[in-house]
N, C-alpha and C positions, 0 to 999 in steps of 0.2 A: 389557521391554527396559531396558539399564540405560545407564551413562554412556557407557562406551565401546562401541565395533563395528572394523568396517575394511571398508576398500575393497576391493569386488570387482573393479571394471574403471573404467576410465577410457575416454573417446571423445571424438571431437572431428569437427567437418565445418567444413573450409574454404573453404562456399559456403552462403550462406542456403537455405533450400529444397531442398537435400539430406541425406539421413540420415547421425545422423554414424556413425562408425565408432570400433570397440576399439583403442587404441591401446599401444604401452608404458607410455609415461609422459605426464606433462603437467605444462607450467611455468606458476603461478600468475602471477600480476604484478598488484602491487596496481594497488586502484583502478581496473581494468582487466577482467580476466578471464582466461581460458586464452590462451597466446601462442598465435599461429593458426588461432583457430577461430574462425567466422562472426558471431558473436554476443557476445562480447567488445566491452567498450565503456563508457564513463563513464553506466553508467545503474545500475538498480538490481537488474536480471535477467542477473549478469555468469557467474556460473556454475549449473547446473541438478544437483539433486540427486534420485535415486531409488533408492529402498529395492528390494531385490533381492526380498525376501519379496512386495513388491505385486508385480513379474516374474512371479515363480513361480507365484501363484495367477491372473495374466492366462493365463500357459501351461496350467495346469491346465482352461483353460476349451477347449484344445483349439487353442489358437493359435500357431505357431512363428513367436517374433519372437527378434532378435539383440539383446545388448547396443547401444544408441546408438536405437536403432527407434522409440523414443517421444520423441525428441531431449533424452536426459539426458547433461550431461558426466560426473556422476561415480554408479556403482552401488553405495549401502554396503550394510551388512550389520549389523542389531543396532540400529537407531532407525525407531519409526512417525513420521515426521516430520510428521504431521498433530495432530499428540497437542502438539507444541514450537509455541511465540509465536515470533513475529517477536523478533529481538535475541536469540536463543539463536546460539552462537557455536560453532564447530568446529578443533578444533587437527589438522591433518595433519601432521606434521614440522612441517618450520619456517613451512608455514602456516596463517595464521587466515583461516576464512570467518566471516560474519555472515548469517544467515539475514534475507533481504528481502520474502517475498512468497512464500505459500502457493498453493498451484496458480494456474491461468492460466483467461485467457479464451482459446475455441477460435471464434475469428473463419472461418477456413479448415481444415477438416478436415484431417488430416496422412493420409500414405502409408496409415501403417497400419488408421487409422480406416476410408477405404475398401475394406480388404480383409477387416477381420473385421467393422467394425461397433463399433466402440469403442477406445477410447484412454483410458490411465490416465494420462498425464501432467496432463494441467489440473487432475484433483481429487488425487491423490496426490503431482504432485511438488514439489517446492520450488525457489527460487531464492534464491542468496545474495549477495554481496558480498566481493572479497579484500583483507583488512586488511593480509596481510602475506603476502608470496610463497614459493614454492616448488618442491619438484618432488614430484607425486602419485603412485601408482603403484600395480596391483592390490598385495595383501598388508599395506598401510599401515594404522595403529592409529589409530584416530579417536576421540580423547576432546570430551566435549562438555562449552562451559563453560553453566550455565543464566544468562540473561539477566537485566543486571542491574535489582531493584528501583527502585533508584535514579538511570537516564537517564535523560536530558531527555525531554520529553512533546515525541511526534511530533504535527508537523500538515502541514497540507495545504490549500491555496487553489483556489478555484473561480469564474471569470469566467465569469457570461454576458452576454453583448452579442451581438447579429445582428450590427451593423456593424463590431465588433473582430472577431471571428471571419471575417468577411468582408473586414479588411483597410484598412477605413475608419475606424476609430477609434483611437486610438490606447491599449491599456488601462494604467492608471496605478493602477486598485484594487486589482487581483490582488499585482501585484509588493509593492506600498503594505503588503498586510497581511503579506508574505513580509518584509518589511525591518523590520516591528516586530516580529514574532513572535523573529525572531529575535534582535535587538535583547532581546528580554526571554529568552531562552534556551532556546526552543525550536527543537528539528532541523526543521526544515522539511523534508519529503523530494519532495513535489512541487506543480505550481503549472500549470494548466491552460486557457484559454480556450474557449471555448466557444460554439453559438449557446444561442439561447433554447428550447432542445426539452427538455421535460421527460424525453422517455424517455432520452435521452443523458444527462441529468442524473443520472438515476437509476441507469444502468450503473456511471458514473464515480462515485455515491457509495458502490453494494454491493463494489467493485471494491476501492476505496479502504479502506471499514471489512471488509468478511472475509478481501482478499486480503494486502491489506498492513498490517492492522491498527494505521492510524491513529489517534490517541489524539483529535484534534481538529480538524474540516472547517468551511473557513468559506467559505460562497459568497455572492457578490458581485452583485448586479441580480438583473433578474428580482422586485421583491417589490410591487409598485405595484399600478395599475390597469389596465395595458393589456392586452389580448385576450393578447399574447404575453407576459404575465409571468405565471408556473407555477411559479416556483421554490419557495411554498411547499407546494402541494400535491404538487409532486416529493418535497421532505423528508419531508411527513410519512406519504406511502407509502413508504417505506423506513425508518422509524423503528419502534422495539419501543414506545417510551414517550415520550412527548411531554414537555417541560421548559417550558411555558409562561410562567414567573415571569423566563427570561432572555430573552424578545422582549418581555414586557412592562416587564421592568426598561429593555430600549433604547428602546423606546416613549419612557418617560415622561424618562427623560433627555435625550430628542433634540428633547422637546416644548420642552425648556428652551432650546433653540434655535434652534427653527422653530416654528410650527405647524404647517407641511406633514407635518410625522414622523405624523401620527395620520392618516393616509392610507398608513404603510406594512403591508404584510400578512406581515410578515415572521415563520416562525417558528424552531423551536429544537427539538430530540431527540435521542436517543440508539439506534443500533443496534448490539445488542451493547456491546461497552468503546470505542465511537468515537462523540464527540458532537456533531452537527453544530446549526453555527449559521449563519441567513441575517442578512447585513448589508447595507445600501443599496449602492448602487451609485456613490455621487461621492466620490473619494477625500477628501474632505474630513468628509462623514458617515463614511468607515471610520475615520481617523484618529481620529476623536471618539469611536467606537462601544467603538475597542479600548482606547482608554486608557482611557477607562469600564469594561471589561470586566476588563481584565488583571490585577486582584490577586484578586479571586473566584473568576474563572475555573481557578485554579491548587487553589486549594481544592478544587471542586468535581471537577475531573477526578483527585487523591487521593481522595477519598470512590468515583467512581465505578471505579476502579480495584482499588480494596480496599487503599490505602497507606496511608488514614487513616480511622478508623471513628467519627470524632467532629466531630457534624456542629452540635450547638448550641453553640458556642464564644462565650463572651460578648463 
C-alpha cells in the first residue's frame, strides 16, 4: 500500500448508539469532528477511519454489513492503517486529519457484533483528529503525510487515590505533573484519576501505550506500604522490560530529602516505545521527583525511540 488511496464513502449518526449511515458529503471542523454527528467533540476520537479492504474480507466471511455498520465516519481505500504510528497525518482537500488512537476498547458489544459474532472496528480501525477543516466526500484522493520525527514526546498522567477518585480529595499531583511536563515541552494528551485498583490501572496503562501510543506515563500514589497500594506491581505486569536504575535513581535522590523515600516501592518500565514511571503521591515529592528527572529523562526516551543511538555520551 503506498502514500496515497481515496475515500470510498463517508457516514455519519446523529445519535450515540445508533449505526451511522452513508452519506454524500461531510464537513470537517477543526478541533471538533464531523459537523452533525454523534461523536464529534474536543477529545481525541473526533473522526473514525476504516479501510475498506478489512470490509471486504469481514464480508467474505459470509457477513452482509453496510458502509457505517461498524461505526466508521470515513471508508478509504489503499492504507493498512494498522501498519501507520500515531501522528501520521491525512490530507483530504483542504482537510488535514492526524491519526490519535489505534483501535478501541469494546466495553458494550455494538449491533453488529451481536449478529455475526464479531466486530472489526476495535482491532482495525482508527481514530483521528481535524487539524484543518473541510468537505469529504466518496471519490476524494487521500495523500498521507508520515509522522513527524521530530514532535514533541507525548505523555500522559495517572492518579490513583480512593478518596480523589471518590470525590474527597482534592488531586493536586496528576494536574502538578501535567503543568511541568508541559512547561518543559512535552504534549501532554491525557491526564486521568483513578481509584487504587490495579486491574484498572493496568487497562488504562495497555490502553495508553498500544492504543494511543504514548511516549511517557507517569502515575501518581499507590507506591507505599498499604494493603491498597498495587501500583507497582500493576506496572510491572504490563511492562516488556523493567528500567530499574530510574526508581532507584528517585530513591536515592528523595532520600536526600527525607528518609521516608526508602520506604517507597515505586518502579519504572517500558511496554513497547511507551515508558512508564511511578512517582509518590504528594505534590511536593512529584515536583521534586521531575525536576530531578527532566533532562535524562529526554535522552533516554531518544534512545528508546530509535532517534538517538548513542547512549555513552561523556
Amino acid at each position: 500500500m503506498g502514500k496515497t488511496g481515496k475515500v470510498t464513502a463517508v457516514c455519519i449518526s446523529e445519535k450515540k448508539g445508533t449505526q451511522k449511515k452513508e452519506v454524500p458529503s461531510v464537513t470537517l471542523v477543526p478541533e471538533w469532528g464531523i459537523e452533525n454527528d454523534a461523536h464529534a467533540g474536543r477529545w481525541h476520537r473526533q473522526v473514525s477511519l476504516l479501510a475498506l479492504e478489512k470490509i471486504e474480507a469481514f464480508r467474505e466471511k459470509g457477513a452482509d454489513v453496510d458502509f457505517g455498520a461498524f461505526g466508521e465516519n470515513i471508508i478509504t481505500e489503499g492504507f493498512d492503517f494498522r501498519t501507520l504510528p500515531v501522528g501520521t497525518r491525512f490530507r483530504i482537500g483542504d482537510a488535514l486529519l492526524e491519526l490519535s488512537q489505534i483501535g478501541k476498547e469494546c466495553h458494550t458489544h455494538c449491533a453488529i457484533y451481536h449478529q455475526v459474532g464479531d466486530c472489526i472496528m476495535p482491532r482495525e480501525g482508527v481514530f483521528t483528529i481535524v487539524l484543518e477543516g473541510g468537505t469529504v466526500r466518496a471519490g476524494d484522493r487521500i495523500e498521507m503525510i508520515e509522522a513527524d520525527p521530530d514532535r514533541p514526546f507525548t505523555a500522559a498522567w495517572i492518579t490513583l487515590s480512593d478518596k480523589g477518585a471518590a470525590g474527597e480529595r482534592e488531586d493536586r499531583s496528576g494536574p502538578l505533573i501535567g503543568e511541568i511536563l508541559t512547561e518543559a515541552g512535552y504534549n501532554v494528551v491525557e491526564g486521568i484519576l483513578i481509584p487504587d485498583e490495579p486491574e484498572v490501572l493496568m487497562r488504562h496503562l495497555i490502553r495508553l501505550a498500544d492504543q494511543r501510543q504514548v511516549n511517557v506515563i507517569f502515575t501518581t500514589g499507590g507506591t507505599g506500604f498499604s494493603q491498597r497500594d498495587r501500583t507497582p506491581e500493576a506496572t510491572a505486569e504490563v511492562c516488556d522490560r523493567m528500567t530499574p536504575g530510574i526508581s532507584e535513581a528517585i530513591r536515592a535522590y528523595s532520600m536526600t530529602k527525607t528518609p521516608t523515600a526508602m520506604l517507597s516501592r515505586a518502579a519504572a518500565g517500558m511496554r513497547k516505545e511507551t515508558l512508564i514511571i511511578n512517582l509518590p503521591g504528594s505534590p511536593k515529592a512529584v515536583r521534586e521527583c521531575l525536576e530531578f528527572l527532566i533532562h535524562p529523562l529526554g535522552h533516554g526516551l531518544e534512545i528508546m525511540l530509535g532517534r538517538d543511538g548513542e547512549c555513552a555520551r561523556p
